[in-house]
C-alpha positions in Angstrom: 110.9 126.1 116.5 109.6 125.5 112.7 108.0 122.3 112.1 107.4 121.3 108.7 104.8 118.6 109.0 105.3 117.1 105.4 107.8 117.7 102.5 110.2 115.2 100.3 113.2 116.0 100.9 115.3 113.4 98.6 113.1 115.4 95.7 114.3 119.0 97.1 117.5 118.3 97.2 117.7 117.4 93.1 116.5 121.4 93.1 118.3 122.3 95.6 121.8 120.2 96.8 122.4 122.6 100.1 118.5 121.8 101.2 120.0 119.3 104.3 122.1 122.3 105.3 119.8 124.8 105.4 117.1 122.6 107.3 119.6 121.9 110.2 120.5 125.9 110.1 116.7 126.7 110.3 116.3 124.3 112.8 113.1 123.3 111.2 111.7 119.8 112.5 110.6 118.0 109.3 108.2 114.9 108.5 110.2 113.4 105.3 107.6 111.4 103.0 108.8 108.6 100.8 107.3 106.1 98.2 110.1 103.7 97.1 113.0 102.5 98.7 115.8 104.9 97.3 114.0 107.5 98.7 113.4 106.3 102.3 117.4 105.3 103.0 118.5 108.9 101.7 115.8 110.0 104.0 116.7 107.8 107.1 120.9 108.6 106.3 119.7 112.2 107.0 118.1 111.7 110.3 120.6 109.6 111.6 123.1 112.0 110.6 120.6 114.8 112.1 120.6 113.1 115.8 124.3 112.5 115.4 124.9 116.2 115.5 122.2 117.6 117.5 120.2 118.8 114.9 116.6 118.8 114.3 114.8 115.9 113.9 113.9 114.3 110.4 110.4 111.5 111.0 110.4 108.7 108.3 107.2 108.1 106.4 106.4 105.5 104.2 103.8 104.6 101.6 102.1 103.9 98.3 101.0 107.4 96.6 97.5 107.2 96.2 98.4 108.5 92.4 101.2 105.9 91.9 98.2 103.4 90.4 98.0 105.7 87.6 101.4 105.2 86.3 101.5 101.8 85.1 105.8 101.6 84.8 105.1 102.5 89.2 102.2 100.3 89.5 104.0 97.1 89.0 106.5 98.0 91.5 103.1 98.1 94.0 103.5 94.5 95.5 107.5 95.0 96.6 106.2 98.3 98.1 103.9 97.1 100.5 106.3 94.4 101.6 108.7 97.2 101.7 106.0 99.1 104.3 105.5 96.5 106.6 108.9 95.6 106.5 109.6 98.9 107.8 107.0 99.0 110.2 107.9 95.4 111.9 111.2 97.0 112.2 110.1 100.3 114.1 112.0 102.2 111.2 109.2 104.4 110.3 107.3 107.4 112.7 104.0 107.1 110.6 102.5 105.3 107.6 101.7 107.2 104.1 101.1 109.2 102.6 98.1 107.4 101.4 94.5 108.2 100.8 92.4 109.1 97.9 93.2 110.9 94.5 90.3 111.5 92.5 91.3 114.6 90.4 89.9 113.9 87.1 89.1 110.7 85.4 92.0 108.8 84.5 92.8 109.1 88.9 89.3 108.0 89.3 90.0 105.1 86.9 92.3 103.6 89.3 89.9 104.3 92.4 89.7 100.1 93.1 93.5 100.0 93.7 93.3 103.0 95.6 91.4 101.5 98.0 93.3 98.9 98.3 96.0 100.4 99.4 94.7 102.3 101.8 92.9 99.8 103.7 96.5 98.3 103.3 97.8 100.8 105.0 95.4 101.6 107.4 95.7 97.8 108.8 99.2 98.1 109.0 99.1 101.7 111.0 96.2 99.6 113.2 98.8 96.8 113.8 101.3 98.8 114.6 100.1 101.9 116.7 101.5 104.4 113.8 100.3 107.9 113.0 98.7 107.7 109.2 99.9 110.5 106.5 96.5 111.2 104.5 96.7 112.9 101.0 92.8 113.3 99.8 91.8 115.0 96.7 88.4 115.1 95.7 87.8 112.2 98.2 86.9 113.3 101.8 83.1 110.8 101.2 85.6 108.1 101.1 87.2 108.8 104.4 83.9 109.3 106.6 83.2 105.9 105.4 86.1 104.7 107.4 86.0 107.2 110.2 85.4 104.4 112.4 88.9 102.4 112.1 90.8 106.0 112.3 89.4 107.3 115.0 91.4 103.7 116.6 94.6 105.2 115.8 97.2 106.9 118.2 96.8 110.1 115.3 95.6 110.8 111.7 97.7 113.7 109.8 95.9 115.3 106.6 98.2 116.9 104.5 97.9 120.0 102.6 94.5 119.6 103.8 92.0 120.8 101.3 88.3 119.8 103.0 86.0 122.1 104.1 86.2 123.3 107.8 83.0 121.8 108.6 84.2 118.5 107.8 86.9 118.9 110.1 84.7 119.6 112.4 83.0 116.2 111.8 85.4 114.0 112.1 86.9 115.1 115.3 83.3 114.9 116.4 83.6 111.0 115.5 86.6 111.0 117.6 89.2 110.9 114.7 92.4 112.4 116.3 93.1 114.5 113.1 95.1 117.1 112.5 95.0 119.9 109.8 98.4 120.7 107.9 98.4 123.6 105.7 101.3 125.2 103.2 101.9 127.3 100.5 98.0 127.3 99.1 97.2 129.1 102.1 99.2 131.9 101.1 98.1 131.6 97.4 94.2 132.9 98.3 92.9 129.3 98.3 89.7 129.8 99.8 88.4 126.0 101.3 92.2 125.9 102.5 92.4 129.8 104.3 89.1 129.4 105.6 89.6 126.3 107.6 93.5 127.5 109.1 91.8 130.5 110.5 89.1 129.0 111.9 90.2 125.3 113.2 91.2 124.8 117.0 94.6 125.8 117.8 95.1 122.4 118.9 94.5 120.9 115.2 96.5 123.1 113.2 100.3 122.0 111.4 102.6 123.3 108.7 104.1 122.0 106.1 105.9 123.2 102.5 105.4 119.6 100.5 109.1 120.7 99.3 109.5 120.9 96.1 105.8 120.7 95.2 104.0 123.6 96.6 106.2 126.7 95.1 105.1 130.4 95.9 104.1 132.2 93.2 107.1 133.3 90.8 108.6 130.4 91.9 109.9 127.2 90.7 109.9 124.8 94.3 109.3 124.8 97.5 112.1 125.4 99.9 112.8 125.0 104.1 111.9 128.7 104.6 108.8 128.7 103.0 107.4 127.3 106.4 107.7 130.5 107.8 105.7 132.0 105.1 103.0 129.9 105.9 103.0 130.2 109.4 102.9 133.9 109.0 99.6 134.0 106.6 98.3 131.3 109.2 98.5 133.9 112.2 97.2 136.8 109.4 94.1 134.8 109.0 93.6 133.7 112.4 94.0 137.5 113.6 91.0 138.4 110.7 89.0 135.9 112.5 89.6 136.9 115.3 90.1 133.1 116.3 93.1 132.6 119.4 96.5 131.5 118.7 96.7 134.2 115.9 100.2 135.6 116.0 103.4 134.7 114.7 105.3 133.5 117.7 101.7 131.8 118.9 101.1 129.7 115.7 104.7 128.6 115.4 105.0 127.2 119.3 101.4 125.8 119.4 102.0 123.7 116.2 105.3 122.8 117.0 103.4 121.4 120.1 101.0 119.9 117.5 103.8 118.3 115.3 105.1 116.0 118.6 101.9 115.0 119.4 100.8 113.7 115.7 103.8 112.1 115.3 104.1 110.5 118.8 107.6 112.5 120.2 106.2 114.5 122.7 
């Protein structure tokens, strides 16, 4: 089975209505990110209706968008947000915490780079207090997380999406005992070098899919879509076969990161 380690669903289905549908006929196992409150009861009406009907499972994720600060309109909404998140997590309604992190693109992301902090250590505390997986999105900002390699390595697991370091710092912070794991999409099949070279060359044991429907579209296309997960698992196993690394064919790279998908997010 298809896991899809991190995608939006509530903001796929505006592109594409029958998205829900297709998931459950895929049988794709999905980790559905949200940032306001709209968004997470759409998402959590979905996976009840999922387990209701035997279908695959949908994980709830909450948190502050590292690039929310940025918007000003969003960033007052900041303080009912976090009591949103740790109402959620007192509640056990959530399977991880995030996506949260660092976002420094260009200059008017870096501007905000205080509040970004903020929130993560926000975050982090309440994924600490909790025992929850943590949802990272970095850009530009993997100095930041060494310097708090210490506090993730105390958590049950710590997901990078569309991860976009270099292999060697992978390396690293398992090295420091951070229980991280590696999702790739789309960029990997889009000749993203940093991105191809650390799914070929990661342990097995590390690696997760994702799409980030709608935000990670193929070329020639407009979104990302449910069945783009198998496009990325298939350029995963082509790149793992060129390095000649294990776990490099199709039906290999989807079982061992289904595998990887229930341990991250605590359903094994």
């Amino acid at each position: 089975m298809a896991s899809d380690a991190h995608a939006h669903p509530f903001d796929l289905q505006k592109q594409f209505p029958n998205a829900e549908t297709e998931r459950r006929a895929l049988r794709i196992c999905c980790a559905a990110s949200a940032w306001n409150e709209e968004q997470f009861l759409y998402h959590e009406q979905r996976a009840q209706e999922s387990r209701n009907s035997g279908g695959p499972a949908m994980l709830l994720c909450f948190g502050i968008h590292p690039q929310l600060p940025r918007n000003r309109k969003l960033a007052s909404q900041t303080e009912g947000l976090c009591r949103f998140l740790l109402e959620l997590a007192e509640s056990k309604r959530i399977d991880a915490v995030g996506e949260t992190g660092f976002d420094f693109f260009d200059e008017a992301y870096r501007s905000t780079g205080d509040t970004q902090k903020e929130l993560f250590l926000l975050h982090l505390n309440i994924a600490r207090e909790f025992r929850l997986p943590i949802v990272l999105h970095i850009r530009k900002g993997m100095d930041k997380i060494f310097s708090y390699a210490k506090e993730l390595s105390t958590l049950p697991s710590v997901i990078f999406h569309s991860y976009s370091g270099t292999f060697r710092e992978a390396g690293d912070l398992l090295k420091r005992k951070v229980n991280a794991f590696f999702s790739f999409g789309t960029p990997i099949a889009l000749n993203h070098k940093r991105a191809m070279e650390a799914a070929s060359l990661l342990p097995p044991e590390r690696l997760l899919t994702e799409t980030d429907a709608p935000y990670q579209p193929l070329r020639n296309r407009n979104y990302s879509s449910w069945k783009d997960i198998h496009t990325v698992i298939r350029s995963m196993a082509e790149l793992r076969g060129k390095s000649g690394t294990d776990c490099r064919n199709i039906e290999a790279i989807e079982a061992q990161t289904d595998a990887n998908f229930r341990k991250a997010f605590l359903i094994e």
